[in-house]
gemmi code that builds the backbone of each chain (N, CA, C; Angstrom):
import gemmi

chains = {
    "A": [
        ("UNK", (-78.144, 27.406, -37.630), (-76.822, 27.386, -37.012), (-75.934, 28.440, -37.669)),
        ("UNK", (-74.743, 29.178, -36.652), (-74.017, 30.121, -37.068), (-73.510, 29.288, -38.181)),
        ("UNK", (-72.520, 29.925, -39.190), (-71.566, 29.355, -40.361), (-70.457, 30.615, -40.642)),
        ("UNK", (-69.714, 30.171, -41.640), (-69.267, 31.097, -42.514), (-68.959, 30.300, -43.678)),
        ("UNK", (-69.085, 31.189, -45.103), (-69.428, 30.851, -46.393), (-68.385, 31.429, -46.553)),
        ("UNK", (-67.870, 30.310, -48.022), (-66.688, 31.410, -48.984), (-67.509, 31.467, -50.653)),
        ("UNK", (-67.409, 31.953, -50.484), (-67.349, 31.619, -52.549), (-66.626, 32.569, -53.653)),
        ("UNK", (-66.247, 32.643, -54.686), (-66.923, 31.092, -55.492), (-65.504, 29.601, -54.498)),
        ("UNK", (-66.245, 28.629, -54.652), (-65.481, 27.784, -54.197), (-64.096, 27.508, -54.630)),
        ("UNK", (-64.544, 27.380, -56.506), (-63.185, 27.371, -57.787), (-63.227, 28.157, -58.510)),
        ("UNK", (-62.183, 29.002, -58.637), (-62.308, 30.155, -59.668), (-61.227, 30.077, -60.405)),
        ("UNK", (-61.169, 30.212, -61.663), (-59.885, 30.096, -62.437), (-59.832, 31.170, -63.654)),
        ("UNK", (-58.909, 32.027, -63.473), (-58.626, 33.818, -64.124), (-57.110, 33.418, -64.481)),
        ("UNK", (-57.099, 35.000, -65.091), (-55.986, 34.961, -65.880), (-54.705, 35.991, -65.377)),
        ("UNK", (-53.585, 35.824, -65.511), (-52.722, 36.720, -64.673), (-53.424, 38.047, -65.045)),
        ("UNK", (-53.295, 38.857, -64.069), (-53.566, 40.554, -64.482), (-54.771, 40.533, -63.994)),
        ("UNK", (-56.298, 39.989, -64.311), (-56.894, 40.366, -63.564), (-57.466, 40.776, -62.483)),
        ("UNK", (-58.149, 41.171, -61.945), (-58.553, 41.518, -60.398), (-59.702, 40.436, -60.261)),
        ("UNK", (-59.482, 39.957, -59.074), (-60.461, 39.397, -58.573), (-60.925, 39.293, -57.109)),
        ("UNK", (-62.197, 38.721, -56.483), (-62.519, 38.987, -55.471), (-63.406, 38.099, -54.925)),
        ("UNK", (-62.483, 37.517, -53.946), (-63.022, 36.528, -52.710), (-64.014, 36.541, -51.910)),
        ("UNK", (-65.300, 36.152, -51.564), (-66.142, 36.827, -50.732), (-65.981, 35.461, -49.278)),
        ("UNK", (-66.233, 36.605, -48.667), (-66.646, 35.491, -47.306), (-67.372, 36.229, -46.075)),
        ("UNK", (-68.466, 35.360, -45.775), (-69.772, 35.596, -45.124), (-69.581, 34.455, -43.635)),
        ("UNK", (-69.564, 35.668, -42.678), (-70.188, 34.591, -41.274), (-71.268, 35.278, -40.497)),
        ("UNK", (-71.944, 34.369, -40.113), (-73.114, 34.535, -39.440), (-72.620, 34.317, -37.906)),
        ("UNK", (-71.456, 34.213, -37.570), (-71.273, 34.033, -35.975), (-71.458, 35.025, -35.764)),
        ("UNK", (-71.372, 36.617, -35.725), (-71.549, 37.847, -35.361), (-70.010, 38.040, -34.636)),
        ("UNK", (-68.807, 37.529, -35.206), (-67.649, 37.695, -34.812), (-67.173, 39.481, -34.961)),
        ("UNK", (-66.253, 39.697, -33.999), (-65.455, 40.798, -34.645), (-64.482, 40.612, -35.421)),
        ("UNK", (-63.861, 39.242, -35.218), (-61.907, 38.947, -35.741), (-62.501, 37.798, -36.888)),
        ("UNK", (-61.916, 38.875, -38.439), (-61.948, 37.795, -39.681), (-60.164, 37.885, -39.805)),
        ("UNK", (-60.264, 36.723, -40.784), (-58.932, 36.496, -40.824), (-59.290, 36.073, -42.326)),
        ("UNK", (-57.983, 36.332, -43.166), (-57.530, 35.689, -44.566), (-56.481, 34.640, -44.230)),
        ("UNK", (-56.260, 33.473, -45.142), (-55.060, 32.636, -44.803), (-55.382, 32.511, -46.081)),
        ("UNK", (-53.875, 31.860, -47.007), (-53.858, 30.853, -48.010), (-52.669, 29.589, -47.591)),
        ("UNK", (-53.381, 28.605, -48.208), (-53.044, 27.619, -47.848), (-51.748, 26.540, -49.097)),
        ("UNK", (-50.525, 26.494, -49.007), (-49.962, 25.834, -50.184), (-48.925, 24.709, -49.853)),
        ("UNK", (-49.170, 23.735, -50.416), (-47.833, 23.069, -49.791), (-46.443, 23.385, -49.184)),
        ("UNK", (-46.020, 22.750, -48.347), (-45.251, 22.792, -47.626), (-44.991, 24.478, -46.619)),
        ("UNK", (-45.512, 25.210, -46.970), (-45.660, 26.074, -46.389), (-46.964, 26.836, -44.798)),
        ("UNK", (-48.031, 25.324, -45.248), (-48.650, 25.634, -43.886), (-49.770, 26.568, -44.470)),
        ("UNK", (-50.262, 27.521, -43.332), (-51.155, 28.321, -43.140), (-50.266, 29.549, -43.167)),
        ("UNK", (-50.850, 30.680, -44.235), (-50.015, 32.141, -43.833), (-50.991, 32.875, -44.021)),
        ("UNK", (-51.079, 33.775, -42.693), (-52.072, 34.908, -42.949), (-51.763, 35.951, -44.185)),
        ("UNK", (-52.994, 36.504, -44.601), (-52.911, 37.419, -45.363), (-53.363, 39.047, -45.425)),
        ("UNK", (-54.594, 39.369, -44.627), (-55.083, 39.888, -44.020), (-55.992, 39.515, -42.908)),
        ("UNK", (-55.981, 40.483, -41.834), (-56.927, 40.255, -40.420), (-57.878, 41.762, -40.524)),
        ("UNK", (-59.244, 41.300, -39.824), (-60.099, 43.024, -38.999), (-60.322, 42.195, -37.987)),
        ("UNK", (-59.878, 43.385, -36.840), (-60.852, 42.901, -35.629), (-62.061, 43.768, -35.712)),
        ("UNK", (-62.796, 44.529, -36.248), (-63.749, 44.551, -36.441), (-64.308, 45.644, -37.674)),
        ("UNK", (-65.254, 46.664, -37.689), (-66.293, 47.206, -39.092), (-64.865, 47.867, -39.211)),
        ("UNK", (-64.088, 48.865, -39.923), (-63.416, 49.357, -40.773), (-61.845, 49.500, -40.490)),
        ("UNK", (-61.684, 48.459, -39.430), (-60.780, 47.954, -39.077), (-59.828, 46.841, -40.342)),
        ("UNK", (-58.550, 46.963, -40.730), (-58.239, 45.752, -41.530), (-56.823, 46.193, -41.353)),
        ("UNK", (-56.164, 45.077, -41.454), (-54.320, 45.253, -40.574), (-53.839, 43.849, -41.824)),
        ("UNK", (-52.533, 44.376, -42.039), (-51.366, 43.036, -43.384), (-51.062, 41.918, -42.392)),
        ("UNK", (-51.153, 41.233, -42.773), (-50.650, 39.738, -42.296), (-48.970, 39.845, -43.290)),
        ("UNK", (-48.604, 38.300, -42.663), (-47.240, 38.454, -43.142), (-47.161, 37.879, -44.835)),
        ("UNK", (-48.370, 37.789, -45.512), (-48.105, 37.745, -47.206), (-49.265, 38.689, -47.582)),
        ("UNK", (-49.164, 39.837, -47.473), (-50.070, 40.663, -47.744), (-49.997, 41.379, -48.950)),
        ("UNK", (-48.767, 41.357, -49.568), (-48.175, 41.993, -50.928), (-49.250, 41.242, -51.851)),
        ("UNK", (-49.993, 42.449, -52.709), (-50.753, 41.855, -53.770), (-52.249, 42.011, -53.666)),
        ("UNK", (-52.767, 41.533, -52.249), (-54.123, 41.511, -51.598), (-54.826, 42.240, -50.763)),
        ("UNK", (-55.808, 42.778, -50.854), (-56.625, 43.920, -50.201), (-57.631, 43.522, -49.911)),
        ("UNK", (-57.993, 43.976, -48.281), (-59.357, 43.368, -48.071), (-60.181, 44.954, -47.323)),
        ("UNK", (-61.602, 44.947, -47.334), (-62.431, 45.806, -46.482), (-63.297, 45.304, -46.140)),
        ("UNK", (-63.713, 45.736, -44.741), (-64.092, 45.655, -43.588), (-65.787, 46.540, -43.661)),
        ("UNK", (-66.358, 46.704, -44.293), (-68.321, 47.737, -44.221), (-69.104, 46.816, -43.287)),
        ("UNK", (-69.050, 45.797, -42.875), (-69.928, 45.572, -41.701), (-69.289, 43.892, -41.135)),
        ("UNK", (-70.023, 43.514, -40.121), (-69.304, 42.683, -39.262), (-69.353, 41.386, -39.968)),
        ("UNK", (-70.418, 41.506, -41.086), (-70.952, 39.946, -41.568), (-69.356, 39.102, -42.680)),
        ("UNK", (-68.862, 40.525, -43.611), (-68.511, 40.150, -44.884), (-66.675, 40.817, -44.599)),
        ("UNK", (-65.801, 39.439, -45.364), (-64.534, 40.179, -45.192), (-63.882, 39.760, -46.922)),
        ("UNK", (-64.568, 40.813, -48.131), (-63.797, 40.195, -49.015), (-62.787, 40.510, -49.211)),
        ("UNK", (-61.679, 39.640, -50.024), (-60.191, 39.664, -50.208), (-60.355, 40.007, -51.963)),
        ("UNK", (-59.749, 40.792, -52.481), (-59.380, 41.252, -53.687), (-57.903, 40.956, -53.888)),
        ("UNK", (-57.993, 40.436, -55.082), (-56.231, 40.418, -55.990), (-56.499, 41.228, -56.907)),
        ("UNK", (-55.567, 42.198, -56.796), (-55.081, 43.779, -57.615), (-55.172, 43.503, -58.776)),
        ("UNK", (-54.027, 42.404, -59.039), (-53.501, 42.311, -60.573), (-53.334, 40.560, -60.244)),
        ("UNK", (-54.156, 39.772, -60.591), (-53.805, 37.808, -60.263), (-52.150, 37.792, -60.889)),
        ("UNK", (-51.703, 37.030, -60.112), (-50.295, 36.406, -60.464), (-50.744, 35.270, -60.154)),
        ("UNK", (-49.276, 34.202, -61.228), (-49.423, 32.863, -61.217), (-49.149, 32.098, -59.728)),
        ("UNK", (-47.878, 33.597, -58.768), (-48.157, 33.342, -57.751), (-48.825, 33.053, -56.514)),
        ("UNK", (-50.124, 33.560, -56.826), (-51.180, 33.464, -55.958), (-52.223, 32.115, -56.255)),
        ("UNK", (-51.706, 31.388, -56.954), (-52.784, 30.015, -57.364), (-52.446, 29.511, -56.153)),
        ("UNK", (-53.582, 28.828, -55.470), (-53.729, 28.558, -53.780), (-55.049, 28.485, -53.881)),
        ("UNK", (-55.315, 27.701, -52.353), (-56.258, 27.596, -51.597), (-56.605, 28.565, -50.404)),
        ("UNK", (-57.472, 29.062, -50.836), (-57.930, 30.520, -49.772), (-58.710, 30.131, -48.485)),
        ("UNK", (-58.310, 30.484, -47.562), (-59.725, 30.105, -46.276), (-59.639, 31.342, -45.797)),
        ("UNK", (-60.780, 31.201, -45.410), (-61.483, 32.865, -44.360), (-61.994, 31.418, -43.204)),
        ("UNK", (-61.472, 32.793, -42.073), (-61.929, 32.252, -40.480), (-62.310, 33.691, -39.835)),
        ("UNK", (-63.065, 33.289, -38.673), (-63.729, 34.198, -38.045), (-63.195, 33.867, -36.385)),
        ("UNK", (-63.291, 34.609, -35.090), (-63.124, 34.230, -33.990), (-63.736, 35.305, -33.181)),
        ("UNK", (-64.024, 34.953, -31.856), (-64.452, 35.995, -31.354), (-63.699, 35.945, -29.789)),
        ("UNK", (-63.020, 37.274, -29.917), (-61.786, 37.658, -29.057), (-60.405, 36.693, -28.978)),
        ("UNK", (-59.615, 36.224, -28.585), (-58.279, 35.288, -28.632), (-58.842, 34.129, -29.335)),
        ("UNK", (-60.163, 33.791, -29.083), (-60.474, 32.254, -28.569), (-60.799, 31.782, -30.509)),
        ("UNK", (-61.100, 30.067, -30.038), (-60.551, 29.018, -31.458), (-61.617, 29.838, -32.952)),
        ("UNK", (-60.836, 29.731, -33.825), (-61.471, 30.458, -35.156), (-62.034, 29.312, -35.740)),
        ("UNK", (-63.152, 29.688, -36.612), (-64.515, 28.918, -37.361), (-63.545, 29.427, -38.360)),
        ("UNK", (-63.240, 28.059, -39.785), (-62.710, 28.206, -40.850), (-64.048, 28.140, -42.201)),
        ("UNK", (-64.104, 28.886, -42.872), (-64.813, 28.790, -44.244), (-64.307, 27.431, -44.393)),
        ("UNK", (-65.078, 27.069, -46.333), (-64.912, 25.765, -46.813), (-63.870, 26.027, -47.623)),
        ("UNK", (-62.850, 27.054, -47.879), (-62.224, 27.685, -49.069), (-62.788, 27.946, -50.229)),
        ("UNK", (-61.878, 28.647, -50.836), (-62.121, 28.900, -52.435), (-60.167, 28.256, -53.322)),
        ("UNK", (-60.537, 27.541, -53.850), (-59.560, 26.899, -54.724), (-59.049, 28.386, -55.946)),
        ("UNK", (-58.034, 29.073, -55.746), (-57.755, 29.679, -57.310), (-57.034, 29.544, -58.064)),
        ("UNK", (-56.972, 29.182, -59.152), (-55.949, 29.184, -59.663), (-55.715, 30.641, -60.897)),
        ("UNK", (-54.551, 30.812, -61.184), (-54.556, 31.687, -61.936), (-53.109, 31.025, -62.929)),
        ("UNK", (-54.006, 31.163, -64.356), (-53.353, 31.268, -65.166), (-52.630, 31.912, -66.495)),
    ],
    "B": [
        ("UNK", (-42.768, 36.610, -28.628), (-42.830, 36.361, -29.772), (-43.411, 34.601, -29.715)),
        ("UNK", (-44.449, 34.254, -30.227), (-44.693, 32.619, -29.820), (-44.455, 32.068, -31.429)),
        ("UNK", (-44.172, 30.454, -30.974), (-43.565, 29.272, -31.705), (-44.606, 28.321, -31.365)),
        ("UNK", (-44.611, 27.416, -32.335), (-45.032, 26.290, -32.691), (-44.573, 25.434, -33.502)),
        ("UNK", (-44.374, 23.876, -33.013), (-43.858, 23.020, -33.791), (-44.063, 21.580, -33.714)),
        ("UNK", (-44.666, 21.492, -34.788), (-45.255, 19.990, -34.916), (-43.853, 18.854, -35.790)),
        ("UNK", (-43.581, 18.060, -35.096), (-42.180, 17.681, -35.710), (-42.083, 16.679, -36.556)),
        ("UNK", (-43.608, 15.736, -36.553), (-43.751, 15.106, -37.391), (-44.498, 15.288, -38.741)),
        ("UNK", (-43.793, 14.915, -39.615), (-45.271, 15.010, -40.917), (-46.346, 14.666, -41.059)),
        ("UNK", (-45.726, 13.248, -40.292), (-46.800, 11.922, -40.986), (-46.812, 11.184, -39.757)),
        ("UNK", (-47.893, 10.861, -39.548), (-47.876, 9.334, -38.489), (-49.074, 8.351, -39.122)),
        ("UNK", (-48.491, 7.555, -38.336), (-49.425, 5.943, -38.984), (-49.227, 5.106, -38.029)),
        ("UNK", (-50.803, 4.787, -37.856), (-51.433, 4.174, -37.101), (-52.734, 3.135, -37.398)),
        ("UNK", (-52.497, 1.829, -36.833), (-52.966, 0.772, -37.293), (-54.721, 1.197, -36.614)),
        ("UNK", (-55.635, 1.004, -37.270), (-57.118, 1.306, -36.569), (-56.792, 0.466, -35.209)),
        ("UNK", (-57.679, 0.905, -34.111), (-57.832, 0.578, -32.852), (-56.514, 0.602, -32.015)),
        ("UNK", (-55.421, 1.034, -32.889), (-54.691, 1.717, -32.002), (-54.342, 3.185, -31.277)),
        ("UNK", (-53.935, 3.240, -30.001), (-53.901, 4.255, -29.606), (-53.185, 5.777, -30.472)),
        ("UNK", (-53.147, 6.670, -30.853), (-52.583, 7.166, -31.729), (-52.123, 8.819, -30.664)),
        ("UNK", (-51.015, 9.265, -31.074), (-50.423, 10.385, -30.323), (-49.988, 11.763, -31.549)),
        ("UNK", (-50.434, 12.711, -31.612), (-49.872, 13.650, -32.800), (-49.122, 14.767, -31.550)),
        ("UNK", (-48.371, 15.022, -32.225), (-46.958, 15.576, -30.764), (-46.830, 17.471, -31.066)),
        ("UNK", (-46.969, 18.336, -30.624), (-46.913, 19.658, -30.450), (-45.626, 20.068, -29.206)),
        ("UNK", (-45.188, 21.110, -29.783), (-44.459, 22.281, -28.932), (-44.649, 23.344, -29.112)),
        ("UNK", (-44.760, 23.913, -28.303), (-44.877, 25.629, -28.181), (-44.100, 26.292, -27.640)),
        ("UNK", (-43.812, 27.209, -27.772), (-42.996, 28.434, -27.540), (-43.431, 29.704, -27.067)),
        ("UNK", (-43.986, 30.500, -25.951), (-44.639, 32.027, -25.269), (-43.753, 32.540, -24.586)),
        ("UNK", (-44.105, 33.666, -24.045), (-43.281, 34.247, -23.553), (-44.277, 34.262, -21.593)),
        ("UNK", (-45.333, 33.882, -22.162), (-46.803, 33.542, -20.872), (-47.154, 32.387, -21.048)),
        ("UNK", (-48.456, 32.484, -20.118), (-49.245, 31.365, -20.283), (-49.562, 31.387, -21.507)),
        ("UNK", (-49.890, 30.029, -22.420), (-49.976, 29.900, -23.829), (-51.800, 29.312, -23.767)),
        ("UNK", (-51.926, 30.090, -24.623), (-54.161, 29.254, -25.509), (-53.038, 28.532, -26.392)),
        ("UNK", (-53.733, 27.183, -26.282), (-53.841, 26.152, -26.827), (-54.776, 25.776, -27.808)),
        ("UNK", (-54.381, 24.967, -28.768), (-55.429, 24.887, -29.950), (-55.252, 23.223, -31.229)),
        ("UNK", (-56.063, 22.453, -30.796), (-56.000, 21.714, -32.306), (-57.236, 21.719, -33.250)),
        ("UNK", (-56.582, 21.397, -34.313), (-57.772, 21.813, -35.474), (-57.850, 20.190, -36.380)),
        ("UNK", (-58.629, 19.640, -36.701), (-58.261, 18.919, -38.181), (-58.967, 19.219, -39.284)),
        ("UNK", (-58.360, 18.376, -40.271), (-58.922, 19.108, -41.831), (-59.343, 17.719, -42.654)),
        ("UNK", (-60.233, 17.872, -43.080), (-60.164, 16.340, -44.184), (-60.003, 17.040, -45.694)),
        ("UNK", (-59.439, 16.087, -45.983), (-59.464, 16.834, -47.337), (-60.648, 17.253, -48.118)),
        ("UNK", (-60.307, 18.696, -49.376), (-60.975, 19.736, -49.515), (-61.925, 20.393, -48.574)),
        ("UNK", (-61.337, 20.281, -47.383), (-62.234, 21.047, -46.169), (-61.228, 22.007, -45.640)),
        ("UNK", (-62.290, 23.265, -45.051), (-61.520, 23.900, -44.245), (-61.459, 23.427, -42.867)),
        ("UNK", (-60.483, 23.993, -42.342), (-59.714, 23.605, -40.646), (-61.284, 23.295, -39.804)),
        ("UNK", (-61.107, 22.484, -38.722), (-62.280, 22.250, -38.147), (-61.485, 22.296, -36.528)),
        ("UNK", (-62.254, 22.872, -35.301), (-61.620, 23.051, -34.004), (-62.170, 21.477, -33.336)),
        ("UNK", (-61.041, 21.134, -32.472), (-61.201, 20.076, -31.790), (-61.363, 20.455, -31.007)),
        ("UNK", (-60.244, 21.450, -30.023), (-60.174, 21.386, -28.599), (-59.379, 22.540, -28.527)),
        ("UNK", (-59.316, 22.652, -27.000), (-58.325, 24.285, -26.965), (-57.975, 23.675, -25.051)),
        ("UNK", (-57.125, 24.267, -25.097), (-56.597, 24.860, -23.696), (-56.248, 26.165, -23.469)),
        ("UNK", (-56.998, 26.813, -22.509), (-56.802, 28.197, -21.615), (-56.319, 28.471, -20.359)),
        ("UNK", (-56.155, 27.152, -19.737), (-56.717, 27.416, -18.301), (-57.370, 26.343, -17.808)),
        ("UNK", (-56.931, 25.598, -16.335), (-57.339, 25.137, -15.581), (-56.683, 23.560, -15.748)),
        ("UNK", (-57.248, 22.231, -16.079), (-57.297, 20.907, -16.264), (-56.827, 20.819, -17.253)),
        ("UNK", (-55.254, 19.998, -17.037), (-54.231, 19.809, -18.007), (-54.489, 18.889, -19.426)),
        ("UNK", (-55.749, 18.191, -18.991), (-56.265, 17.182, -19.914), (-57.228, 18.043, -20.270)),
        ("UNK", (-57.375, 17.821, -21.295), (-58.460, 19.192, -22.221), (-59.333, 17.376, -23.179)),
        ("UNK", (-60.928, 17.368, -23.122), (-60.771, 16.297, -23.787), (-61.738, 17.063, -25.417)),
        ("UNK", (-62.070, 16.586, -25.980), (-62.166, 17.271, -27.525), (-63.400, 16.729, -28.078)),
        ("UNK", (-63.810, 16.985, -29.293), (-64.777, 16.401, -30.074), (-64.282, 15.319, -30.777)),
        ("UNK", (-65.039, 14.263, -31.041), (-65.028, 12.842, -31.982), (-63.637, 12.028, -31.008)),
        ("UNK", (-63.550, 12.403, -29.492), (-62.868, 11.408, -28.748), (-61.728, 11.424, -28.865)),
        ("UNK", (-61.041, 12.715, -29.353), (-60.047, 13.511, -29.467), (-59.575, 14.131, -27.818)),
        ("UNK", (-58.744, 13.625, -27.312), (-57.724, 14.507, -26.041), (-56.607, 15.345, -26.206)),
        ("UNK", (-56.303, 16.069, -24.997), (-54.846, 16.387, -25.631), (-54.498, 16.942, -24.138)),
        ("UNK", (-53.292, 16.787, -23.727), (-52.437, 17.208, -22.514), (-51.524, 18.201, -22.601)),
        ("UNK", (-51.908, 19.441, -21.866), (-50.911, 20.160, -21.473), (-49.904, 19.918, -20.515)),
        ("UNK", (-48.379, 19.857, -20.962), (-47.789, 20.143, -20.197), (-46.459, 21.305, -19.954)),
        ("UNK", (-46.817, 21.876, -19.048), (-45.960, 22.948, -18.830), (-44.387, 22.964, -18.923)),
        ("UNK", (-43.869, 21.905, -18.201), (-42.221, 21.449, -17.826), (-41.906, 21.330, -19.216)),
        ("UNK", (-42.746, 20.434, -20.486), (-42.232, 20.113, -21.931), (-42.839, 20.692, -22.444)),
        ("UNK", (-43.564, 22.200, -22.371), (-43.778, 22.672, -23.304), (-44.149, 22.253, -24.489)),
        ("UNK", (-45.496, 21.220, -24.423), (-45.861, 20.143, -25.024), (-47.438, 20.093, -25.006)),
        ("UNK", (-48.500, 19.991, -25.793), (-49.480, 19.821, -25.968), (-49.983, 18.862, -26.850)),
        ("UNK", (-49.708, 17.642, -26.744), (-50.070, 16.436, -27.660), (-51.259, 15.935, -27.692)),
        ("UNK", (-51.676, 15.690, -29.056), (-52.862, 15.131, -29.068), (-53.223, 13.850, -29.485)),
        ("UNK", (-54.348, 13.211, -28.240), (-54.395, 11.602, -28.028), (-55.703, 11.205, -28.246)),
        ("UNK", (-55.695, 10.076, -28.595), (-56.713, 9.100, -28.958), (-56.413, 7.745, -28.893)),
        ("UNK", (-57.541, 7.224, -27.988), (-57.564, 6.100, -26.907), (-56.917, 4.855, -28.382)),
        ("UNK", (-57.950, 4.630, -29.165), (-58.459, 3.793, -30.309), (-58.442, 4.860, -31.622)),
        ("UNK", (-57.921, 4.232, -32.537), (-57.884, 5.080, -33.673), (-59.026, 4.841, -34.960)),
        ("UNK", (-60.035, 5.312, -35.289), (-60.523, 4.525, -36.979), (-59.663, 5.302, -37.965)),
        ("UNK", (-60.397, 4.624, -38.896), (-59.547, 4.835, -40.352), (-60.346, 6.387, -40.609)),
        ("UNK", (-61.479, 6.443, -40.122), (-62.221, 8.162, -40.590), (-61.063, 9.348, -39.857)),
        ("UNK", (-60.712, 8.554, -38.635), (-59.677, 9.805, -38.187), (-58.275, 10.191, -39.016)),
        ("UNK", (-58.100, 9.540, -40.385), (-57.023, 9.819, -41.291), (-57.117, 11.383, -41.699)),
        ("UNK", (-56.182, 12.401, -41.652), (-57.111, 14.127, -41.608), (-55.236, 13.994, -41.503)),
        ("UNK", (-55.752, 15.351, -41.640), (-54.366, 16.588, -41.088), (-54.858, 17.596, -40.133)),
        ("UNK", (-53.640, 17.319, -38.734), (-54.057, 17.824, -37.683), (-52.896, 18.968, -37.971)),
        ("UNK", (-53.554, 20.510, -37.314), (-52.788, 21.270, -36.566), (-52.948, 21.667, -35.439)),
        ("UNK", (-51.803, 22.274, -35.032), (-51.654, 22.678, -33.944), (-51.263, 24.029, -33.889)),
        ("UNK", (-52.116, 24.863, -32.632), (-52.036, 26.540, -33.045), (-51.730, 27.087, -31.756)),
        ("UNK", (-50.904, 27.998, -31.008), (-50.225, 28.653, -30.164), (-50.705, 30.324, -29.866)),
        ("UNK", (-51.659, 31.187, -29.121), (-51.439, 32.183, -28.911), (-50.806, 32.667, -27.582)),
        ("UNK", (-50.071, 33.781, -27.608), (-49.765, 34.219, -26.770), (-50.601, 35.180, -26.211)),
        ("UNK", (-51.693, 35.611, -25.071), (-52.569, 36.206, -24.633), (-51.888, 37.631, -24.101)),
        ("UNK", (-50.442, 37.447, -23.757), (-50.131, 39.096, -23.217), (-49.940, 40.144, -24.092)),
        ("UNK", (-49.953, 39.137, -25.830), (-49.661, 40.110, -26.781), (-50.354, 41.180, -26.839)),
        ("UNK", (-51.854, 40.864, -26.797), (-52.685, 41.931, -27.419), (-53.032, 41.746, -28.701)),
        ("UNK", (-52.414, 40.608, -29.265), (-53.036, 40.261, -30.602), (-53.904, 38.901, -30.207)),
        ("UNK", (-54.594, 38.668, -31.393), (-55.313, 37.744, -31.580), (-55.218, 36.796, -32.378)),
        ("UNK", (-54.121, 36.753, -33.205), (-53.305, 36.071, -33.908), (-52.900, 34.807, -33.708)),
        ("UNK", (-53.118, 33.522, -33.959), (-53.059, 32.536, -33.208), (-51.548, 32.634, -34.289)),
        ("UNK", (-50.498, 31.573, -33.960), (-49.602, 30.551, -34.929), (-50.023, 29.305, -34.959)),
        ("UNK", (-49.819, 28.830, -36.094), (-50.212, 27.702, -36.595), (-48.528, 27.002, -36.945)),
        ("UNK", (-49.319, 25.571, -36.725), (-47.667, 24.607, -36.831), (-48.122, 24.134, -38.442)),
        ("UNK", (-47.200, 23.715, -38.789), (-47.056, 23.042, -40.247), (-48.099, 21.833, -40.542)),
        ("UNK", (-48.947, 21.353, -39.728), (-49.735, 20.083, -39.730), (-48.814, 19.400, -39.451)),
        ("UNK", (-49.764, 18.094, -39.142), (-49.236, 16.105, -39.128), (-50.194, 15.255, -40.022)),
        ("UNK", (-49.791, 15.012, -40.700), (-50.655, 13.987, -41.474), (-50.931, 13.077, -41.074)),
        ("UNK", (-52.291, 12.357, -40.488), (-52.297, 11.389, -39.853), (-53.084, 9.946, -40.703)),
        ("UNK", (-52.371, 9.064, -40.358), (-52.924, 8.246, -41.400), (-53.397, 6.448, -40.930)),
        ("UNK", (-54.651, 6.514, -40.865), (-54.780, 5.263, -40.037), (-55.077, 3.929, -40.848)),
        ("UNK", (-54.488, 3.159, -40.510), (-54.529, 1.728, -41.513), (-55.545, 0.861, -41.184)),
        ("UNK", (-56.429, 0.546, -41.927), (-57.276, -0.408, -41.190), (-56.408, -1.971, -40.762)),
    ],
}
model = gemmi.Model(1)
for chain_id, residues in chains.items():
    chain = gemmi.Chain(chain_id)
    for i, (resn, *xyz) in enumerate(residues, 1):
        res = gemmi.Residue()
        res.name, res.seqid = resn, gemmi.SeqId(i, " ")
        for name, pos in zip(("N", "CA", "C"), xyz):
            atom = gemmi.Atom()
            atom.name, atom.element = name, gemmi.Element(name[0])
            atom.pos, atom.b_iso = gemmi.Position(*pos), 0.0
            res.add_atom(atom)
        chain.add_residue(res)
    model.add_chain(chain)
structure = gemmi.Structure()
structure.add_model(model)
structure.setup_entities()
């Protein structure tokens, strides 16, 4: 069966470092999406590709970089970790408008 | 520019009762429709969607939900409630003339069923 994978699931770093989110789908989607997830605030995108070297800012994009080398993999990198970015990460996939397949997240915290 | 708004936080609902989680939307077109739930430490899971056609859209695990146009309203229903259906539902809004693919997402409802 199609999926999409995140890992590492929990990762816990230290401000300043760089780190990097991976996420894998096997739907053969074009449209990945970044979200983090934090109380009271909902779902906010972070980065989107609609497809290979395609990648466009979502509206909290300050901080996070993602690339796009083939249709399978959309990882998300933090430049420099801030304490601001401790969250719950999900990657979703969709193919054209229609409903997006969510990863299992990755928990980060940074301290 | 599209909206979404789920107005409740929380609902609670006794098992085997009927249970309602309430949506509004906001397009500037016809609106894709979308609910998702989540159990905890999970990511979002799709129930159901509306595009087009039959205002009653019915869903996975016996999950419904009704479009209606006049209230700008897409609520989601369940006949009988169990206690496994306790989750956080959202509700997600695209606008199709955008050209994006961007769904909005509402704030969740926490739904919480009592045995």
């Amino acid at each position: 069966d199609a999926e999409i994978t995140q890992s590492p699931r929990h990762k816990i770093t230290e401000t300043g470092r760089q780190v990097t989110l991976a996420c894998h789908q096997t739907w053969n989607h074009n449209n990945m999406f970044w979200y983090r997830q934090d109380l009271g605030h909902g779902l906010r995108l972070i980065h989107y590709s609609y497809g290979v070297h395609d990648t466009n800012k979502g509206e909290v994009s300050d901080g996070y970089s993602v690339s796009r080398s083939n249709t399978e993999d959309l990882p998300l990198t933090l430049e420099s970790a801030a304490s601001s970015q401790t969250s719950v990460y999900f990657c979703a996939s969709s193919e054209q408008g229609n409903e997006q397949y969510f990863g299992p997240g990755t928990r980060l915290t940074v301290t | 520019a599209q909206s979404v708004a789920q107005p409740e936080d929380q609902v609670n609902v006794a098992e085997g009762n009927p249970l309602t989680v309430k949506c509004t939307y906001s397009v500037s077109g016809n609106p894709y429709l979308f609910w998702y739930v989540q159990y905890p430490n999970r990511g979002l899971q799709f129930l159901l969607k509306y595009i087009t056609g039959d205002n009653l859209v019915k869903g996975s695990y016996g999950f419904e939900a009704e479009f209606n146009k006049s209230q700008t309203s897409f609520h989601l229903k369940k006949p009988s409630a169990l206690v496994s259906d306790s989750a956080l539902y959202f509700c997600a809004v695209r606008d199709p003339t955008g050209g994006s693919y961007i769904p909005t997402f509402g704030r969740g409802t926490s739904l919480i069923v009592h045995p």
